[in-house]
C-alpha positions as CSV (number, residue, x, y, z in Angstrom):
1,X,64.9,-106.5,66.7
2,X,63.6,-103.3,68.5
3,X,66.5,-103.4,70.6
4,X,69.3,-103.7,68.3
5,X,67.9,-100.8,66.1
6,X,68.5,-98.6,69.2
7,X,71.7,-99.9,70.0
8,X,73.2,-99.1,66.2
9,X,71.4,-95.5,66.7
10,X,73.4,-95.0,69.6
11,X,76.6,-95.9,68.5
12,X,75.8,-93.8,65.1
13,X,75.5,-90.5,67.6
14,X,78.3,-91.9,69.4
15,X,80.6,-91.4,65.8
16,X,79.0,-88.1,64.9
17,X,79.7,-87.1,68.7
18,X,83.6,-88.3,68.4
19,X,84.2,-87.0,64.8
20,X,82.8,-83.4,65.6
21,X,85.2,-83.2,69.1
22,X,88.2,-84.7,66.5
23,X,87.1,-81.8,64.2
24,X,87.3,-79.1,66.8
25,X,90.5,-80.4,68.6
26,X,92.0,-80.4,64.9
27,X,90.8,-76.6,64.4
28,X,92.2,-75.6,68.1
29,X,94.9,-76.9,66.8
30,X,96.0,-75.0,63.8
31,X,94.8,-72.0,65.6
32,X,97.2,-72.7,67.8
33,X,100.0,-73.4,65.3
34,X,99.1,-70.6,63.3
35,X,99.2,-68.3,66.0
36,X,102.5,-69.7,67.2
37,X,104.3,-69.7,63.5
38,X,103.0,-66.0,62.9
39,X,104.9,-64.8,66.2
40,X,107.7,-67.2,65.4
41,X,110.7,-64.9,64.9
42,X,109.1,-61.6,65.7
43,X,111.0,-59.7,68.9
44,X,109.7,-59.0,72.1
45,X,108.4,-55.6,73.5
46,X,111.8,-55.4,75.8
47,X,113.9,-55.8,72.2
48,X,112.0,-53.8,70.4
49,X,112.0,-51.1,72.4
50,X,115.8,-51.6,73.2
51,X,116.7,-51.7,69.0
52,X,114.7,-48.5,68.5
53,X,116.7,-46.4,71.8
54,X,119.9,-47.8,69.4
55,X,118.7,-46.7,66.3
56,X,118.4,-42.9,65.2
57,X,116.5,-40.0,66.9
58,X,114.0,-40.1,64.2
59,X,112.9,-43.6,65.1
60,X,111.7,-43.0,68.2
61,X,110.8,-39.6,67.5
62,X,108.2,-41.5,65.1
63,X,107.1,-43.8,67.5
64,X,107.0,-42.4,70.8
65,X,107.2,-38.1,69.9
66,X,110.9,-38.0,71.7
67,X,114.8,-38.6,71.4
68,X,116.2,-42.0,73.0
69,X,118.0,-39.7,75.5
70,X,114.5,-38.1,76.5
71,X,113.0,-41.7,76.8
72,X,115.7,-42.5,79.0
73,X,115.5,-39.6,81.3
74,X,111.7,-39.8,81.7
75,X,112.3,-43.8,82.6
76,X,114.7,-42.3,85.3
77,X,111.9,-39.9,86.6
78,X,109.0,-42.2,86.6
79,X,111.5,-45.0,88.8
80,X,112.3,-42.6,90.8
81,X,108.4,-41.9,91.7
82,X,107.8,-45.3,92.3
83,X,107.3,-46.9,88.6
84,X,108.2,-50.6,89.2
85,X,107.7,-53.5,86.3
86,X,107.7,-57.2,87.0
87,X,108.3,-60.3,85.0
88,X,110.1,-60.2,81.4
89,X,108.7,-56.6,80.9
90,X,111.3,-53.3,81.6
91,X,111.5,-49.7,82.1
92,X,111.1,-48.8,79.0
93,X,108.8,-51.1,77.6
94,X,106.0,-49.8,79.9
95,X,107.2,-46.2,79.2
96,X,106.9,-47.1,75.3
97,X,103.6,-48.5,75.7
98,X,102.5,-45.3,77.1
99,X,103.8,-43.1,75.2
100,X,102.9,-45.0,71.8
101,X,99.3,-44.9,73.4
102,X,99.1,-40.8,74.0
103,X,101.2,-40.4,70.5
104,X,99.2,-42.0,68.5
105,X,96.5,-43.0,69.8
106,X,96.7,-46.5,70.1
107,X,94.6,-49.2,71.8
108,X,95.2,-51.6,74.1
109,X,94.8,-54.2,71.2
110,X,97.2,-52.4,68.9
111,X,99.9,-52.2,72.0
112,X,99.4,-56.1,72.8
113,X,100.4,-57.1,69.3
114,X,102.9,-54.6,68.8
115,X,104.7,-55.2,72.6
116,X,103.3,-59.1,72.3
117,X,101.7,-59.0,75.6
118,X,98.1,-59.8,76.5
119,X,95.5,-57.4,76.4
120,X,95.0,-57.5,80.1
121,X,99.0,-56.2,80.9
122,X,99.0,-53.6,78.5
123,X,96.3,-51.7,80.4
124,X,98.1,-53.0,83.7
125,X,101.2,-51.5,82.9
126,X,99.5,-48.3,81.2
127,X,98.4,-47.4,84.2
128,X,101.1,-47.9,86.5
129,X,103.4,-45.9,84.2
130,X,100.0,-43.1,84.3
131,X,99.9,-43.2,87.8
132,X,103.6,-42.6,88.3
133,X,103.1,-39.4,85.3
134,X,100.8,-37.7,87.6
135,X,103.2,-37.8,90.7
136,X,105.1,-35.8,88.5
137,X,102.5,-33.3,87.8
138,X,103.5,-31.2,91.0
139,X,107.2,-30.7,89.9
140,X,106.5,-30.2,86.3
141,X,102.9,-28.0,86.1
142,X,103.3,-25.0,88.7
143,X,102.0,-21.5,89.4
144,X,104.7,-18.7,89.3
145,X,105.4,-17.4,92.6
146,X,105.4,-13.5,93.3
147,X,109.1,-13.4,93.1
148,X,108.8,-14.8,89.6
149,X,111.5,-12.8,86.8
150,X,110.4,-11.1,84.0
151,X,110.4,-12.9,81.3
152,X,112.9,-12.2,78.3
153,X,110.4,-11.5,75.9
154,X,109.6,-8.9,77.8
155,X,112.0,-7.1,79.4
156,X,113.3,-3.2,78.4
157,X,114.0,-2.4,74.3
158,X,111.4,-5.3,73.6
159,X,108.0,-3.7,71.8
160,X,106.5,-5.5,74.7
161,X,108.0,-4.1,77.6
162,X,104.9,-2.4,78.2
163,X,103.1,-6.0,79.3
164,X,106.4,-6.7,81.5
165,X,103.9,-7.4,84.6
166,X,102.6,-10.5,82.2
167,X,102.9,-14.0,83.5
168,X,101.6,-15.8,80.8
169,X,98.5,-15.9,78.7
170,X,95.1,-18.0,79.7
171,X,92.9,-19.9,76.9
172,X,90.4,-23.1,76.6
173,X,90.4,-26.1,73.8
174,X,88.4,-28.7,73.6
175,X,89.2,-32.5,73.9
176,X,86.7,-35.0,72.5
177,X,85.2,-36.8,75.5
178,X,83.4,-40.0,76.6
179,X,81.5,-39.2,79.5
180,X,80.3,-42.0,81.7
181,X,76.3,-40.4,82.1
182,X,73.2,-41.3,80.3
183,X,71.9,-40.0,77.2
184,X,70.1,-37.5,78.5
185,X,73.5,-35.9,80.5
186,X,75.8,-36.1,77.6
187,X,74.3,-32.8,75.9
188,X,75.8,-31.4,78.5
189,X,79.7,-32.4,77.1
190,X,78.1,-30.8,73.4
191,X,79.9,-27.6,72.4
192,X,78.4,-25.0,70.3
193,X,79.9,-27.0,67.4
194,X,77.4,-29.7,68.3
195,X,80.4,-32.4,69.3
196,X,81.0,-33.8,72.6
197,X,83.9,-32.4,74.1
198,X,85.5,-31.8,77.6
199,X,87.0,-28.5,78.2
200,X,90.1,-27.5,78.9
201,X,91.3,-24.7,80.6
202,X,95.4,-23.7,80.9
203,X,97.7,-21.1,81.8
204,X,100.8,-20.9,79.8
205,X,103.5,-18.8,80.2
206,X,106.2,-17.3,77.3
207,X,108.3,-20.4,77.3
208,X,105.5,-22.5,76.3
209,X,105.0,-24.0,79.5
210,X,101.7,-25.3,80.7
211,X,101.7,-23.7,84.4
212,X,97.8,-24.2,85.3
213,X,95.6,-27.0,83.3
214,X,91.9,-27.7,84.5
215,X,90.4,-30.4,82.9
216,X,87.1,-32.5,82.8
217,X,84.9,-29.5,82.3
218,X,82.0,-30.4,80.3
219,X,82.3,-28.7,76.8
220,X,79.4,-26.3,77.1
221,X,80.9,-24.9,79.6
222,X,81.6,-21.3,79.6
223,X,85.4,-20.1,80.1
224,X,84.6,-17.2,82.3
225,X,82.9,-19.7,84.4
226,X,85.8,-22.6,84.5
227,X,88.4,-19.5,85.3
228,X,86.3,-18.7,88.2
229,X,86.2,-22.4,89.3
230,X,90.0,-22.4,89.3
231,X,89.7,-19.6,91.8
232,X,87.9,-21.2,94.1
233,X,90.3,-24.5,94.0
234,X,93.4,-22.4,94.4
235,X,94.3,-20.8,91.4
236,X,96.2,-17.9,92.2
237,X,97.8,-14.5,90.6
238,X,100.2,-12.8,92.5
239,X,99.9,-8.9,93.7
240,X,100.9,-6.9,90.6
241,X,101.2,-9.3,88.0
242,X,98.3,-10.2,85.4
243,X,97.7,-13.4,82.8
244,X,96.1,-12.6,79.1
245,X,93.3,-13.4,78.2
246,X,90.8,-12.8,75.0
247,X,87.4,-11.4,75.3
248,X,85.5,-14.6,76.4
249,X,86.9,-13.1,79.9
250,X,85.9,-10.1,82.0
251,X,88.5,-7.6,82.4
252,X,90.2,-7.4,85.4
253,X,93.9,-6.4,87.0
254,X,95.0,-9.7,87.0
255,X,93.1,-10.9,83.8
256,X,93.7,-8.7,80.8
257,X,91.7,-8.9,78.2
258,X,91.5,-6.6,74.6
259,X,89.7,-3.8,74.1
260,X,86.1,-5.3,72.1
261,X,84.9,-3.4,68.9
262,X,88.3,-3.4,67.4
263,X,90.9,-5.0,65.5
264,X,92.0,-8.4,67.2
265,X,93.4,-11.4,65.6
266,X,96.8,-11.2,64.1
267,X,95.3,-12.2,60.6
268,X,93.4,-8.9,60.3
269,X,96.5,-7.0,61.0
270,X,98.5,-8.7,58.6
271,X,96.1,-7.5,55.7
272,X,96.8,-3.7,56.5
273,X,100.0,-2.2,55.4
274,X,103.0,-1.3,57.4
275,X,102.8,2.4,57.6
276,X,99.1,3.0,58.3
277,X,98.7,-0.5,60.3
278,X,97.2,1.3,63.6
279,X,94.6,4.0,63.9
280,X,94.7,4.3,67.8
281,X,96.0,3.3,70.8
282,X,93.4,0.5,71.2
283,X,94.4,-1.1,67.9
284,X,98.2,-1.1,68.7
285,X,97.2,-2.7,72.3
286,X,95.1,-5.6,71.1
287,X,97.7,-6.0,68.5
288,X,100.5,-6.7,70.9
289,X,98.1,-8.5,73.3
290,X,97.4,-11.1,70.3
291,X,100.5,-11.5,69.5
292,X,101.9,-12.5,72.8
293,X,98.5,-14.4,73.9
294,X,98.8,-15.8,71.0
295,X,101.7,-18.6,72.8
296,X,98.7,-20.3,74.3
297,X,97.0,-21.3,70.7
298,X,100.6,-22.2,69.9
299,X,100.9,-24.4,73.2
300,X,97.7,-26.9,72.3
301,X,98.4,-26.8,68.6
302,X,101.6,-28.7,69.5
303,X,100.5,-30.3,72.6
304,X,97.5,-32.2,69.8
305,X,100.1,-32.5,67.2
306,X,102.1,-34.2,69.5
307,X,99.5,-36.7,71.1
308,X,97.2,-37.6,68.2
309,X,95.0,-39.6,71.1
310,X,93.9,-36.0,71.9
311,X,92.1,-35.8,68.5
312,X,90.4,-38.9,68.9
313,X,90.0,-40.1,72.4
314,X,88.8,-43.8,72.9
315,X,85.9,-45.2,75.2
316,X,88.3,-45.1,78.8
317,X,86.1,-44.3,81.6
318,X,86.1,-40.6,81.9
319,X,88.1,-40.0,84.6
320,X,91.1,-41.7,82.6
321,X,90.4,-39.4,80.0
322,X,91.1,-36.2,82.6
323,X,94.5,-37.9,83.4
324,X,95.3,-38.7,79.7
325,X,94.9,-34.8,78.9
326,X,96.9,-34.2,82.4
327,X,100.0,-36.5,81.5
328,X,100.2,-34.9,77.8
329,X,100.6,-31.5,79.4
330,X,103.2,-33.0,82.1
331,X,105.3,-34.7,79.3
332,X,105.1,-31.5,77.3
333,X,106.6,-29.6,80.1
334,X,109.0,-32.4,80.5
335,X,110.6,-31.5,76.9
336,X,110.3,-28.1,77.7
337,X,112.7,-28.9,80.6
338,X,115.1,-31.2,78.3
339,X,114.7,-29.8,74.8
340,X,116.3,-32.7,73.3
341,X,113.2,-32.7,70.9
342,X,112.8,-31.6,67.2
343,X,108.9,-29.5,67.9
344,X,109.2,-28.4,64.1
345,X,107.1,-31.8,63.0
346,X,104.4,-30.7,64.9
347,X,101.8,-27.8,64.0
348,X,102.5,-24.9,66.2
349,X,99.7,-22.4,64.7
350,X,97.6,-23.8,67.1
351,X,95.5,-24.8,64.2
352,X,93.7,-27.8,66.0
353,X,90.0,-25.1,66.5
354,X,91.0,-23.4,69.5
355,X,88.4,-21.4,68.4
356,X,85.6,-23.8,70.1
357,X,86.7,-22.9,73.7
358,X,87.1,-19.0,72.8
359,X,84.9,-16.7,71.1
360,X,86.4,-12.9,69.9
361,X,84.7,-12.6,67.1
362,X,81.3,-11.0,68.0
363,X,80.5,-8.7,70.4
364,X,77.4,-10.8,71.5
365,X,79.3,-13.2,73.0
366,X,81.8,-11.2,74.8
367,X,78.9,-8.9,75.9
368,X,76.8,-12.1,76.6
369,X,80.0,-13.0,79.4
370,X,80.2,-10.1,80.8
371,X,76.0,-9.0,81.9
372,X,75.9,-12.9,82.7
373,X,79.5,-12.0,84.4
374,X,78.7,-13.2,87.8
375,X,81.1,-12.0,90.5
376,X,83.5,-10.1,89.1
377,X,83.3,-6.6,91.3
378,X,83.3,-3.4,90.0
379,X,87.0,-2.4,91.6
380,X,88.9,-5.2,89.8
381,X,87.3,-4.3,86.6
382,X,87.5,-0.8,87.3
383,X,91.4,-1.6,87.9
384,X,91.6,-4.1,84.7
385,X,90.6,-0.7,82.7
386,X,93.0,1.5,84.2
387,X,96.1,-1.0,83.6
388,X,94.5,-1.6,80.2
389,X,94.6,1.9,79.5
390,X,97.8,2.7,81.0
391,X,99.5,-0.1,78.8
392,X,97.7,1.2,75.7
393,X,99.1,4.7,76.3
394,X,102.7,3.4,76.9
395,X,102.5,1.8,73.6
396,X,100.9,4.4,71.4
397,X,103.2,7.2,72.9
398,X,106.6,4.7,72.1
399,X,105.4,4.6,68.8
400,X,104.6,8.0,68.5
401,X,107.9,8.7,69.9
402,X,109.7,6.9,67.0
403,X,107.7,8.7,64.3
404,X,105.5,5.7,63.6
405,X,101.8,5.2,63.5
């Protein structure tokens, strides 16, 4: 009796057993179905990304911030530096992926449902196509050479012919960062804002044109000391020529920055009127130093409005977050170089808190850089003051000579 009570006990477990594995091979099963029938019908990456290059500008100007003609010219560049894509997935595809990623800040999940690949390629081919991006950094972000023109904007008759020596104009924004450090190390990635940022220094010149970018800095880092930094890892001025900069920089001959204690930002000239605008020479100079440093702000305001994933960076290991801030600037060169792009649906005020990296506001601050200013020697700012001066005197004395004030 004993032994047949076991024997139905066992063959009881042995149902529940079977009817729980039918159960979950059922379930597996409609997973499976459901997953199949919901992709049933829907197109590939490769034919999505070929409908939108045959559909208007405004299409992929939504999706990937450029014309179909750009797209296609950028797929030419990155082949032709070694961009290579295996299997059922193209050119472009990988080059959409990418650029969906940096425009609007996609993840990897987002881009595997949208391209219908795995997880696992996306990030594959995102950073083959980065890789290839950064071989173009050397033909697309360069230093002006000492045989560089003057630019337009400058040249004689223009009300800034006095700056003609100007290459361009220096600032530093702040990207929101991940950095791979403990707790205790991430304060120092906290900006005076209290966020975590890295910081970002550039040199752009009139056209709009990143020519320097230094990235990875942590965000309580001071400009003064990131410009010095770029210095010592070959950032260069050449004889006679000069970059602007605002008063979070000493002054120097080849960095000119405004004269402190006085009138600065463009707003505060706006609110005066027309015919009594200027008291002095020092007024009129930082005027017409604002105004043409001002194509920096203008620069990162379109370079974020552009790629949203530069508002809101996601958890990459922070060395992919450099490159991602890298490639941005490269592609925004890139449609410098093909203007085949409509910039006027992105902000170009350089709204997006430039005002984080820079500080003219307070003379603490600019004081504060220049007692803690480090190795700047007295000849270049002795130099830096006599150019500033000259230029202020050149200016005042124009508009003297036109019966202005």
């Amino acid at each position: 009796m004993p032994r047949n009570l076991d024997e139905n006990k066992r063959r009881k477990r042995q149902r529940k057993y079977l009817a729980a594995f039918w159960w979950y091979t059922a379930a597996v099963k409609c997973a499976i179905d459901w997953t199949y029938l919901r992709h049933e019908g829907e197109e590939s990456g490769a034919q999505r990304i070929t409908r939108h290059l045959r559909s208007r500008p405004s299409v992929c100007r939504n999706h990937y911030r450029m014309n179909p003609s750009n797209i296609r010219i950028l797929c030419d560049e990155l082949t032709a530096r070694g961009l290579e894509c295996k299997g059922d997935v193209i050119i472009e595809e990988c080059v959409a992926m990418f650029l969906q990623m940096l425009g609007h800040g996609y993840t990897m999940r987002n881009l595997a449902e949208d391209f219908q690949h795995s997880e696992e390629t996306v990030w594959r081919y995102i950073h083959l196509v980065m890789s290839a991006v950064k071989r173009m950094q050397r033909d697309y972000i360069k230093l002006p050479g000492p045989d560089a023109p003057v630019h337009p904007k400058l040249r004689q008759g223009s009300e800034y012919y006095a700056f003609k020596d100007a290459l361009g104009a220096i600032d530093g924004t702040h990207i929101p960062a991940f950095p791979d450090s403990h707790e205790e190390f991430k304060e120092r990635w906290r900006n005076r804002k209290g966020n975590v940022t890295q910081n970002v220094m550039a040199a752009v010149d009139f056209d709009g044109r990143f020519v320097a970018v230094l990235a990875g800095w942590e965000g309580s880092g001071q400009d003064s000391l990131i410009l010095r930094k770029a210095l010592e890892q070959g950032f260069t001025v050449p004889e006679g020529r000069y970059y602007l900069v605002d008063s979070g920089y000493a002054n120097t001959h080849q960095f000119l920055s405004p004269y402190r204690g006085m009138l600065y930002h463009l707003a505060s000239f706006r609110q005066r009127r027309m015919e009594n605008r200027y008291q002095n020479g020092e007024e009129l100079f930082n005027h017409r130093h604002a105004q043409l440093h001002n194509v920096v702000e203008k620069a990162f305001g379109i370079l974020k409005g552009r790629f949203r994933l530069l508002q809101n960076m996601h958890h990459y290991k922070y060395d992919f977050q450099i490159d991602i801030v890298l490639a941005c600037c490269v592609i925004h060169n890139f449609l410098i170089e093909h203007p085949n792009v409509d910039d006027d649906v992105y902000p170009e005020d350089g709204s997006s808190d430039e005002s984080d990296a820079s500080d003219t506001d307070g003379p603490s601050t600019s004081a504060g850089v220049h007692t803690r200013g480090t190795s700047t020697r007295r000849s270049d700012a002795e130099r830096g003051s006599e150019l500033r001066d000259k230029i202020r005197d050149l200016l005042w004395n124009s508009r003297c000579g036109h019966g202005e004030r």
